[in-house]
Each structure stands twice: as structure tokens, then as C-alpha cells.
ZAVEX-994375 format. One line per field, with one value per atom (N, C-alpha, C): residue number from 1; residue in one letter; atom name; x, y, z. Coordinates in Angstrom, 3 decimals, decimal comma. Atoms other than C-alpha are relative to their C-alpha. Example, Ala and Ser with C-alpha at 12.3 -4.5 7.8 and 13.67 -1.06 7.14 Angstrom:
2
i (1;1;1;2;2;2)
aa (a;a;a;s;s;s)
at (N;CA;C;N;CA;C)
xx (0,890;12,300;0,900;-0,820;13,670;-0,770)
yy (-1,190;-4,500;1,200;-1,190;-1,060;1,090)
zz (0,000;7,800;0,000;-0,060;7,140;0,730)
This chain:
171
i (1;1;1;2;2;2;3;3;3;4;4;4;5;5;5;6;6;6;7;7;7;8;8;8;9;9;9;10;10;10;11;11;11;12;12;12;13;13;13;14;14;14;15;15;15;16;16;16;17;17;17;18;18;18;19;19;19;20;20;20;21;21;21;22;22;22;23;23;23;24;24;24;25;25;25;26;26;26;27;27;27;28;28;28;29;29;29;30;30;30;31;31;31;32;32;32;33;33;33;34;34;34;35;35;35;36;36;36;37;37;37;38;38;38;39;39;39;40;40;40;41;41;41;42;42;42;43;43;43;44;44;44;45;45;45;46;46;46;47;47;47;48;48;48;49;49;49;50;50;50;51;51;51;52;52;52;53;53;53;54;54;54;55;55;55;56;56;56;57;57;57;58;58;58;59;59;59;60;60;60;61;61;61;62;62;62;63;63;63;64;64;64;65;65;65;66;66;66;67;67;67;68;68;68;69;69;69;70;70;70;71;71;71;72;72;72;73;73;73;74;74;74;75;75;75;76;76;76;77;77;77;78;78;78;79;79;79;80;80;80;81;81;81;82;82;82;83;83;83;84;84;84;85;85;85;86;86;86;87;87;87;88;88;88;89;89;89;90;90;90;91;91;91;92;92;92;93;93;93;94;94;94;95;95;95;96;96;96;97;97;97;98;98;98;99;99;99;100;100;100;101;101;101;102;102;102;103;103;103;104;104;104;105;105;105;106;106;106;107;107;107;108;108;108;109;109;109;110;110;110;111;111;111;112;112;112;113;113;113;114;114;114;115;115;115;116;116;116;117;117;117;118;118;118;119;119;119;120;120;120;121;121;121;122;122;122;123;123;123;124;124;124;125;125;125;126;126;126;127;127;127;128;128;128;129;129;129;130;130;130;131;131;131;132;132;132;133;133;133;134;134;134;135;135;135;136;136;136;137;137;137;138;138;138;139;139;139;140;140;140;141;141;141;142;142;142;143;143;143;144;144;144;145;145;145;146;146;146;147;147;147;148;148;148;149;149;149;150;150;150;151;151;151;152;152;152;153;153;153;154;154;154;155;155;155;156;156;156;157;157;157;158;158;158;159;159;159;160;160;160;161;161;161;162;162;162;163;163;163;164;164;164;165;165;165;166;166;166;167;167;167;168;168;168;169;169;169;170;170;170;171;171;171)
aa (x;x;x;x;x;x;x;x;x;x;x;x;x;x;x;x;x;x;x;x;x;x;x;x;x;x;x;x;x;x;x;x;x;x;x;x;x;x;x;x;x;x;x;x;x;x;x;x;x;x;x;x;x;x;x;x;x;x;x;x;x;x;x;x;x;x;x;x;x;x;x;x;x;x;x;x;x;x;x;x;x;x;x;x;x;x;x;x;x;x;x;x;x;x;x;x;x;x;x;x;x;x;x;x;x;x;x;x;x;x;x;x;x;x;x;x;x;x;x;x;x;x;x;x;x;x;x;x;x;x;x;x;x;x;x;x;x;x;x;x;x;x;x;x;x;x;x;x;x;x;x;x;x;x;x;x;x;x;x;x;x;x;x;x;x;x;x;x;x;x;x;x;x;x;x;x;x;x;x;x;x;x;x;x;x;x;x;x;x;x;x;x;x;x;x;x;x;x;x;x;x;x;x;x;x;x;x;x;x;x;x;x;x;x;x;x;x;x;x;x;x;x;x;x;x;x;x;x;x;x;x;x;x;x;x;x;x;x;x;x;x;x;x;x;x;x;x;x;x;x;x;x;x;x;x;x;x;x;x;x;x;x;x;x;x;x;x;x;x;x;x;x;x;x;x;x;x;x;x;x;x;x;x;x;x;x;x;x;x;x;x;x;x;x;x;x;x;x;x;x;x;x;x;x;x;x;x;x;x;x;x;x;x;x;x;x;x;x;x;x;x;x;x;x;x;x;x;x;x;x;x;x;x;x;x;x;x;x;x;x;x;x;x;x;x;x;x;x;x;x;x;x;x;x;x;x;x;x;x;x;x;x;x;x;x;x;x;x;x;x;x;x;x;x;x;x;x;x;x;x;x;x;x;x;x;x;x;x;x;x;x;x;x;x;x;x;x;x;x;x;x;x;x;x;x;x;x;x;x;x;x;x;x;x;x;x;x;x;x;x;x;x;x;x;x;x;x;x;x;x;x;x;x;x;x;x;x;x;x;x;x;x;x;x;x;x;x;x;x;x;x;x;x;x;x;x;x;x;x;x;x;x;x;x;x;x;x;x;x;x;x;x;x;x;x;x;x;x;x;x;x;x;x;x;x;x;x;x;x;x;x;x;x;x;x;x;x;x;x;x;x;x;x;x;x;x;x;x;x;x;x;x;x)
at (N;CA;C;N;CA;C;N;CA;C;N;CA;C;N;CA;C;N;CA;C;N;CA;C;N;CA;C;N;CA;C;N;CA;C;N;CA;C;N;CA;C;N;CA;C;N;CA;C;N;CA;C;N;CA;C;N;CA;C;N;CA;C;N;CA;C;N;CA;C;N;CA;C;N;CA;C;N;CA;C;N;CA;C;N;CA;C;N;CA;C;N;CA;C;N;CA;C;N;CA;C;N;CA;C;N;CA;C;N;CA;C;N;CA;C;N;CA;C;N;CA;C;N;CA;C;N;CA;C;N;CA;C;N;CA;C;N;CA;C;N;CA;C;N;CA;C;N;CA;C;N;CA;C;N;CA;C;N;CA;C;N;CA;C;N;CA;C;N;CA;C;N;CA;C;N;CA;C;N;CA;C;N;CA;C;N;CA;C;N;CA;C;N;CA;C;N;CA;C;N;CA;C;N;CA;C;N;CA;C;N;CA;C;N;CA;C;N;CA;C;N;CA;C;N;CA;C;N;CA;C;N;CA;C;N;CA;C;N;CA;C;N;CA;C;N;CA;C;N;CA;C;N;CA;C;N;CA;C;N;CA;C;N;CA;C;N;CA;C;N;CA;C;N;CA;C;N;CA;C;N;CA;C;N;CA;C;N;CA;C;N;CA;C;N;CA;C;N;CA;C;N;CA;C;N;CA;C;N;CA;C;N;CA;C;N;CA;C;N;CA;C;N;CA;C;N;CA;C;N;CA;C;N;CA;C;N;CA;C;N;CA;C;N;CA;C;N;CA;C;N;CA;C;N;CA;C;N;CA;C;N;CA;C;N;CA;C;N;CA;C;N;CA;C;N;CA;C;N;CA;C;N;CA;C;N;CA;C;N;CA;C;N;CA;C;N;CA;C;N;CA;C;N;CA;C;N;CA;C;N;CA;C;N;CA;C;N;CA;C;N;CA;C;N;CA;C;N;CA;C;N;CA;C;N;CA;C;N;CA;C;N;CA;C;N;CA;C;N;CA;C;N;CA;C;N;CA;C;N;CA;C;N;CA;C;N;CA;C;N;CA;C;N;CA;C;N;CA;C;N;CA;C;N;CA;C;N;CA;C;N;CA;C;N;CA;C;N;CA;C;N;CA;C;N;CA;C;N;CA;C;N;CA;C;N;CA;C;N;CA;C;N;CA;C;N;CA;C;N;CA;C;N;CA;C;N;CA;C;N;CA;C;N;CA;C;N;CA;C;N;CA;C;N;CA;C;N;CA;C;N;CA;C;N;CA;C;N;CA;C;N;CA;C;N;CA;C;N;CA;C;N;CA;C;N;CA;C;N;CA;C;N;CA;C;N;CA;C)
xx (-0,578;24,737;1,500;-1,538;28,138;0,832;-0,248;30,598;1,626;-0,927;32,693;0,404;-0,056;34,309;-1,079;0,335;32,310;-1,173;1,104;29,195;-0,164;0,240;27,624;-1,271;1,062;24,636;-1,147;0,574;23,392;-0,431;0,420;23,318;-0,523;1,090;21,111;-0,833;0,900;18,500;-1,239;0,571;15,257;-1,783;1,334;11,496;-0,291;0,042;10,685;-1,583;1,773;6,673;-0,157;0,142;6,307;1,363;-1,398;10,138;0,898;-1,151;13,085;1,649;-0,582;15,755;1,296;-1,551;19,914;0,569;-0,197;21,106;-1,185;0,847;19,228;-0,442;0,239;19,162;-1,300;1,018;16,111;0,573;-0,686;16,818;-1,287;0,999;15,242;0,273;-0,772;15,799;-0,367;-0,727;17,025;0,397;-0,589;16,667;-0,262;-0,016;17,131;-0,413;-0,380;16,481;1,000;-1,098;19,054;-0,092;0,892;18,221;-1,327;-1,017;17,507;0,629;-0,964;20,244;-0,232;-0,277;20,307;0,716;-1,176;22,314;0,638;-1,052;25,221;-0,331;-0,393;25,734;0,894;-1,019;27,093;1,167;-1,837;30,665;-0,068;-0,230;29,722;-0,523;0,406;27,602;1,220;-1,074;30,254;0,789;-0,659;32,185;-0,849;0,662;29,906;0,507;-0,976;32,307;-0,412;-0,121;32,270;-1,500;1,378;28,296;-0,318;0,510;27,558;0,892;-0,544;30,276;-0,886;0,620;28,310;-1,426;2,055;24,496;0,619;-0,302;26,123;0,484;-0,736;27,880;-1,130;0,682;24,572;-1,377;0,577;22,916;-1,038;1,162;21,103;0,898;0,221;21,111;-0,357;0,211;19,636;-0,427;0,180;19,113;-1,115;1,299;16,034;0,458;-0,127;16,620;-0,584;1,295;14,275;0,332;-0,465;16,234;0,756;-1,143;18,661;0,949;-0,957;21,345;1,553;-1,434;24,660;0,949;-0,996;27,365;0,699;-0,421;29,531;-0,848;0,665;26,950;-0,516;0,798;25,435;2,022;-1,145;29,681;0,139;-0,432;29,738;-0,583;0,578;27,015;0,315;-0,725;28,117;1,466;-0,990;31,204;-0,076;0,280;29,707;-1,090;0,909;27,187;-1,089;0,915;24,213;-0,952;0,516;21,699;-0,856;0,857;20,000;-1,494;1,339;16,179;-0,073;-0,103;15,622;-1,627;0,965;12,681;-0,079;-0,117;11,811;-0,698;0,381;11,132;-0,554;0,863;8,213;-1,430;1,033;4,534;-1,342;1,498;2,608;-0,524;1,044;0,743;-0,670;1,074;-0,985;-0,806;0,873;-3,253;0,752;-0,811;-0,959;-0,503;0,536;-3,485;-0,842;0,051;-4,709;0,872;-1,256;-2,170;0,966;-0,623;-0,571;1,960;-1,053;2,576;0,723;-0,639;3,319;0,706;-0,144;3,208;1,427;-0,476;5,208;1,658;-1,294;7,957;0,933;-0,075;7,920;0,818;-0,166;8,436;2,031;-1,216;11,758;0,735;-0,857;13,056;0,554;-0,574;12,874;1,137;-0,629;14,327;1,151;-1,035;17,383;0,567;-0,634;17,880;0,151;-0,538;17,817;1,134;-0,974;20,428;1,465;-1,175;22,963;-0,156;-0,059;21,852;-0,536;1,644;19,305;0,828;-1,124;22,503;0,789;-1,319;24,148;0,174;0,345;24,748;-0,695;0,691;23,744;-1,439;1,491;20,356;-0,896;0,803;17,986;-1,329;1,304;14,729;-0,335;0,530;12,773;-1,245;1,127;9,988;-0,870;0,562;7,620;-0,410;1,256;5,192;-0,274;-0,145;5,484;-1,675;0,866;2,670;-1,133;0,443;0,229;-1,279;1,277;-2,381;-1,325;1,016;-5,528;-0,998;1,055;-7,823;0,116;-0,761;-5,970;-0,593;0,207;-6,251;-0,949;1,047;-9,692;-1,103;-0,003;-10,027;0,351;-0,571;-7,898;-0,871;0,373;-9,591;1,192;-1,135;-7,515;0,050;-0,189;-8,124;0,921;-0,609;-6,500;1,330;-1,001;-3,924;0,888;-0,517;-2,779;0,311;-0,341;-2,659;0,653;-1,192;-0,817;1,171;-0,806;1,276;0,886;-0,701;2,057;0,937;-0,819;3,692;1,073;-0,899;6,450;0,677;-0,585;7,303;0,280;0,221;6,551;1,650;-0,942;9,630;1,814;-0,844;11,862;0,012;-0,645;11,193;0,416;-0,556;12,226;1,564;-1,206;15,535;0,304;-0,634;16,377;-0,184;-0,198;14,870;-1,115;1,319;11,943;-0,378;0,154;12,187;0,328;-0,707;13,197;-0,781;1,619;9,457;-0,273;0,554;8,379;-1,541;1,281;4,601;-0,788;1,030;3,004;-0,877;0,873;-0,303;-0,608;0,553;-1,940;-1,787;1,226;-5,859;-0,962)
yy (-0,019;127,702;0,162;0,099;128,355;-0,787;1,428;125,963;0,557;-0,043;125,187;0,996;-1,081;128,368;1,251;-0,827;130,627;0,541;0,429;129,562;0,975;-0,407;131,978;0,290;0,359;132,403;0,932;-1,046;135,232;-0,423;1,057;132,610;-0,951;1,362;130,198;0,255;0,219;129,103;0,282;-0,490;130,708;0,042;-0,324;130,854;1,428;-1,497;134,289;0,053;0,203;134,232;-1,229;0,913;131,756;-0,591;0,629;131,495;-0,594;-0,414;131,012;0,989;-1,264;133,522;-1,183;-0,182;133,068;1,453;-0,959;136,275;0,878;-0,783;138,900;-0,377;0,779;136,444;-0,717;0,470;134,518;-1,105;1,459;130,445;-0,667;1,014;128,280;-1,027;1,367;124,934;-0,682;1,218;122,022;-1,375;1,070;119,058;-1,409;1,095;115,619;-0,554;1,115;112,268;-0,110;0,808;110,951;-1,104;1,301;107,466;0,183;1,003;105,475;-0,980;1,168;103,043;-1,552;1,553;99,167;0,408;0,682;98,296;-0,710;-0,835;98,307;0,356;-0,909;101,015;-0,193;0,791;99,605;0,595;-0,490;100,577;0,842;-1,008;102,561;1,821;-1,428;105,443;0,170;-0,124;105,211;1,030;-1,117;108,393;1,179;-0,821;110,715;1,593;-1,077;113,466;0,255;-0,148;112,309;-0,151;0,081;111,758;1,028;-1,095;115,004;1,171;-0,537;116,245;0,209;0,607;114,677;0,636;-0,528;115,738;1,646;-1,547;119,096;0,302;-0,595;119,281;-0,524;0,705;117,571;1,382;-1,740;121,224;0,070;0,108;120,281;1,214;-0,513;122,750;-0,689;0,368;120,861;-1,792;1,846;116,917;-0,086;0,762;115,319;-1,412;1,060;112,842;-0,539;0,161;110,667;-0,524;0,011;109,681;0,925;-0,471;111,180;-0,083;0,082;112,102;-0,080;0,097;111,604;0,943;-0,836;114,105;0,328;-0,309;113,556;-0,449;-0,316;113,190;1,852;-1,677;117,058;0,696;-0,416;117,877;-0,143;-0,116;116,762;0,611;-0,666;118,261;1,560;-1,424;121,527;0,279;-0,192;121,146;-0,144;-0,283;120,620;1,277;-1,307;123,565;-0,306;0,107;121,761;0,336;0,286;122,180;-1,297;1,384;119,444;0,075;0,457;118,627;-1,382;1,050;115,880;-0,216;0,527;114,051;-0,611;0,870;112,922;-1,377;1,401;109,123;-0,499;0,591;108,198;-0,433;0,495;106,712;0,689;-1,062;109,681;-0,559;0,555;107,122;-0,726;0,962;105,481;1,045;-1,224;107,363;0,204;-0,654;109,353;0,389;-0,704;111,148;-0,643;0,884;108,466;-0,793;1,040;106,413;0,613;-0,955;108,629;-0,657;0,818;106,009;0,249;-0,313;106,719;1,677;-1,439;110,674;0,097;0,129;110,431;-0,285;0,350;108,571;0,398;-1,568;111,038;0,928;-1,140;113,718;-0,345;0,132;111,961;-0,246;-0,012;111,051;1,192;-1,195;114,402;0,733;-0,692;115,746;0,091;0,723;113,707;-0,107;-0,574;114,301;1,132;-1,133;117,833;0,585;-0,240;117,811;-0,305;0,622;115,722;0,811;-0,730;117,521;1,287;-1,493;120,542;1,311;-1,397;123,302;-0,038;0,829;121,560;1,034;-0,835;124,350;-0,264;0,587;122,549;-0,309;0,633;121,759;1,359;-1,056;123,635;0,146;0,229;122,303;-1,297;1,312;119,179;0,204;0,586;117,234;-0,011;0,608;116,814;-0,963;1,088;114,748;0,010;-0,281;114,210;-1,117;0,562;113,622;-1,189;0,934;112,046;-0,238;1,341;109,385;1,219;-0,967;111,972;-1,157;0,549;109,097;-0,203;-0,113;109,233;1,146;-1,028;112,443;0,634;-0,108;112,508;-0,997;0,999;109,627;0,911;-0,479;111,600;1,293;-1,617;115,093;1,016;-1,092;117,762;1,013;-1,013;120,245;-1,050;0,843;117,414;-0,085;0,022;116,806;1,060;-1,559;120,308;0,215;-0,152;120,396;-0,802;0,940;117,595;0,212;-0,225;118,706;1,013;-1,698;122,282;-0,404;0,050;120,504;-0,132;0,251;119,228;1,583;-1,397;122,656;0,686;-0,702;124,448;-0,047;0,717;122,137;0,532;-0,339;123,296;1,484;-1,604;127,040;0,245;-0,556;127,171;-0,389;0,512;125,076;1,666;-1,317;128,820;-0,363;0,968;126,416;0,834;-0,457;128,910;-0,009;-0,288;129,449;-1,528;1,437;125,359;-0,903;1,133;123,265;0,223;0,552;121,790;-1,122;0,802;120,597;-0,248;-0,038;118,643;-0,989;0,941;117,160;-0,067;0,289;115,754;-0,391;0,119;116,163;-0,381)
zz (-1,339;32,183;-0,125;0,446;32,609;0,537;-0,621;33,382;1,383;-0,996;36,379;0,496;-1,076;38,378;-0,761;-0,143;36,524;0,229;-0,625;37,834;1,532;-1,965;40,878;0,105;-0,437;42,626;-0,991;1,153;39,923;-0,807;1,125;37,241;0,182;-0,509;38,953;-0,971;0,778;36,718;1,268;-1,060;38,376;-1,071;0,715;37,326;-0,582;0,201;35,719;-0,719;0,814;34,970;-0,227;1,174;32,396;-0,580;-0,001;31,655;0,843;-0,816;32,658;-0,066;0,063;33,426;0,787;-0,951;34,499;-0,333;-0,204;35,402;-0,877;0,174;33,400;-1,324;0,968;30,301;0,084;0,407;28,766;0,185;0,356;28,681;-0,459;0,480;26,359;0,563;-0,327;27,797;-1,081;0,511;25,642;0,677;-0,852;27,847;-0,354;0,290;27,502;1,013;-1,251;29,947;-0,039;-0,308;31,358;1,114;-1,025;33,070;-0,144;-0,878;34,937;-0,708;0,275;34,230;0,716;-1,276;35,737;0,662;-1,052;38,303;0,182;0,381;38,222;-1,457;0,646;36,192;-1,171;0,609;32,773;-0,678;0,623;31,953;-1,206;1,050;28,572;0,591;-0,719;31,176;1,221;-1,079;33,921;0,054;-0,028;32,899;-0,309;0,304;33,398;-0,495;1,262;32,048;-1,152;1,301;28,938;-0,756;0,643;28,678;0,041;-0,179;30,232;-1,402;1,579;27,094;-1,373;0,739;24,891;-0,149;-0,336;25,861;-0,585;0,476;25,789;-1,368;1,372;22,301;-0,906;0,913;21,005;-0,007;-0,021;21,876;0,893;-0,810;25,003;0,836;-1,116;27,941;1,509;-1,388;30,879;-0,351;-0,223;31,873;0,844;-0,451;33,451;0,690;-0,906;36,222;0,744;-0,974;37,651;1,615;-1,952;40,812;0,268;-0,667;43,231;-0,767;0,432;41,794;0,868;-1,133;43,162;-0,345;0,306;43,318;-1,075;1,372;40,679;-1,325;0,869;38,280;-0,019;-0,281;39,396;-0,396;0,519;39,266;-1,370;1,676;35,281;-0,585;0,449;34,748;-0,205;-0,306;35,931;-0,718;0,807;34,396;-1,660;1,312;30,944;-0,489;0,139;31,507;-0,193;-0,249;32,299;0,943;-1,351;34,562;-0,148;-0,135;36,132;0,892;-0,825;37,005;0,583;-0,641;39,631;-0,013;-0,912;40,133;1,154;-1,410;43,809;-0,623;-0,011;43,445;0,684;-1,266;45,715;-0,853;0,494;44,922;-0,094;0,450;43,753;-0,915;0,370;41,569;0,468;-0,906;44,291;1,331;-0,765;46,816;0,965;-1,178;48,800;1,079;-0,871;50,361;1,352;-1,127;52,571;0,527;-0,336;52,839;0,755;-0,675;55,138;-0,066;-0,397;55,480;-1,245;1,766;51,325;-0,218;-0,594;52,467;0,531;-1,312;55,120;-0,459;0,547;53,443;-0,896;0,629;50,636;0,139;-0,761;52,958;0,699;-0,681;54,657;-1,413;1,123;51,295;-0,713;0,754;49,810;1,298;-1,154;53,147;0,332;0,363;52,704;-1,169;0,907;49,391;-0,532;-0,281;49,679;0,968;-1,216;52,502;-1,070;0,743;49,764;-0,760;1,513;46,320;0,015;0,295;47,145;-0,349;-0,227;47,162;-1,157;0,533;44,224;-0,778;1,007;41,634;-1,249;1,473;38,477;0,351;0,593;40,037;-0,329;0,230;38,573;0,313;0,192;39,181;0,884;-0,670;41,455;-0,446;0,343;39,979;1,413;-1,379;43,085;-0,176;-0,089;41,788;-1,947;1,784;37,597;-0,179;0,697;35,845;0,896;-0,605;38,710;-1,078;1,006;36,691;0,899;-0,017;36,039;0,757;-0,344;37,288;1,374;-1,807;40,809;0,121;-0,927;41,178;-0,331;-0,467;40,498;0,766;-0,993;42,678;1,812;-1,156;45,492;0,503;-0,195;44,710;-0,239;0,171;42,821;0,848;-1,083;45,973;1,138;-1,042;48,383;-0,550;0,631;46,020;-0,182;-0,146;45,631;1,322;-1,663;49,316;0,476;-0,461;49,751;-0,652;0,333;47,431;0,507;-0,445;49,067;0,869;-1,144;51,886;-0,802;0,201;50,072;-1,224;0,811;47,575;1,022;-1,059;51,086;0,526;-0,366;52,455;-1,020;0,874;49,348;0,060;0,084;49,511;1,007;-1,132;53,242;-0,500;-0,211;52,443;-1,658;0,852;49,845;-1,852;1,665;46,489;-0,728;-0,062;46,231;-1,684;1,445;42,202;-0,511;0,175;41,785;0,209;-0,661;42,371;-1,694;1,286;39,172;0,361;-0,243;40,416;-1,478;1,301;37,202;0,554;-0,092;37,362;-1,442;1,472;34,768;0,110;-0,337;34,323;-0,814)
């Protein structure tokens, strides 16, 4: 990724088949976790500058985040030439699909954190639903599940994220 101004909408990280593609380039990704941290946030991660430095000179490419990220974390990133994957943080290991109220809440969370982060340049990617427990979702029904899932990717390709849905299930 490239870093800071020379970053534009050409070099978005983008699905390409089976790969992925920035501009007319191949990208292997190289990604690490990063978090979650306690709370507060303990004073050796606090400069995220110098971690996102760090991840990067250690020969990663992209970060893995299982919450919201906040601004200047998606800014260090970008400025060290990462991109970043988010996971949405909601209770796709419990039966979503009835529980309409687990759905639902889901749905306003991602909605809201696409309004703060969904445009960010460094993101590259949203988890929808990581790795839902195979005994759920043959509990739920992998055709229900898939369909419950569409709403929320559905929700991301209108907001312009269309190449940026990372749906994993696990079976």
C-alpha cells in the first residue's frame, strides 16, 4: 500500500477472483492481529505510529482488527502502508437468525461504524461474521445463514465497499 499522500482511489486494495489486486498489481497479503487490547489501553501500544512502524518493518502488509477501529489507528496505519481488515463485533456465535434482537443490533452497529471508518483509506476489508461455530450454523441452517448474512455485505456494497466483505463460515 502506499503510504500517506500517495495513496488514491486506484490503489485501493480490491478483490480480483481469488486475489487481490491494488492498481494493476498482484498483493500477497502479510497480515498480522492486532488486538484487542484491555482497557485502558496500556502505555507501551499507545503510539500507534510507532507500532504500525514496527508491524510494517517486520514485513507485514495488512493488520486484522477485531473491533472498530478508531481513526488514528486507520491514520498510522496508512501512514506506515498498511491496510487494515476490521471485524464487525456482534454475536454471530449465538443464533442470530431467530433472535431477531442479536440481528438487528448487528445491523445498527455495522451502520455506525461504517459512517466513522467505512471510507477510511487504509481499510481494506470487513469481517462480517468470522469463523461462525460449524455446529450453529448447522443448528441455524447454512441456507438461512447465508441469507442472513447477504443483508449485511448487501448494506456495505451500497455504502461504494463492494470489493471489501470478507464473509467466513466455518463448516
Amino acid at each position: 500500500m502506499p503510504t500517506g499522500e500517495k495513496w488514491n482511489e486506484e490503489l485501493r486494495l480490491r478483490v480480483d477472483g481469488k486475489f487481490f489486486c491494488a492498481g494493476a498489481e498482484r498483493v500477497f497479503l502479510k497480515m498480522v492481529t492486532y488486538g484487542p487490547f484491555p482497557k485502558p489501553t496500556p502505555e507501551v501500544l499507545a503510539d500507534h505510529d510507532e507500532q504500525m512502524r514496527r508491524i510494517a518493518d517486520a514485513g507485514f502488509n495488512a493488520i486484522r482488527v477485531y473491533e472498530e477501529p478508531e481513526s488514528i489507528l486507520l491514520d498510522a496505519a496508512q501512514k506506515a502502508g498498511l491496510w487494515v481488515f476490521v471485524g464487525l463485533n456482534w454475536e454471530y456465535h449465538r443464533d442470530f437468525v431467530s433472535d431477531t434482537a442479536i440481528y438487528s443490533t448487528a445491523q445498527v452497529m455495522m451502520k455506525e461504524g461504517l459512517k466513522s471508518w467505512g471510507t477510511h483509506p487504509a481499510l481494506a476489508g470487513v469481517f462480517v461474521a468470522n469463523e461462525i461455530p460449524s455446529d450453529m450454523v448447522r443448528w441455524m441452517g447454512v441456507t438461512r445463514v447465508k441469507q442472513a448474512l447477504e443483508l449485511p455485505m448487501l448494506i456495505i456494497r451500497q455504502r461504494n465497499m463492494k470489493n471489501r466483505i470478507m464473509p467466513t463460515l466455518r463448516q
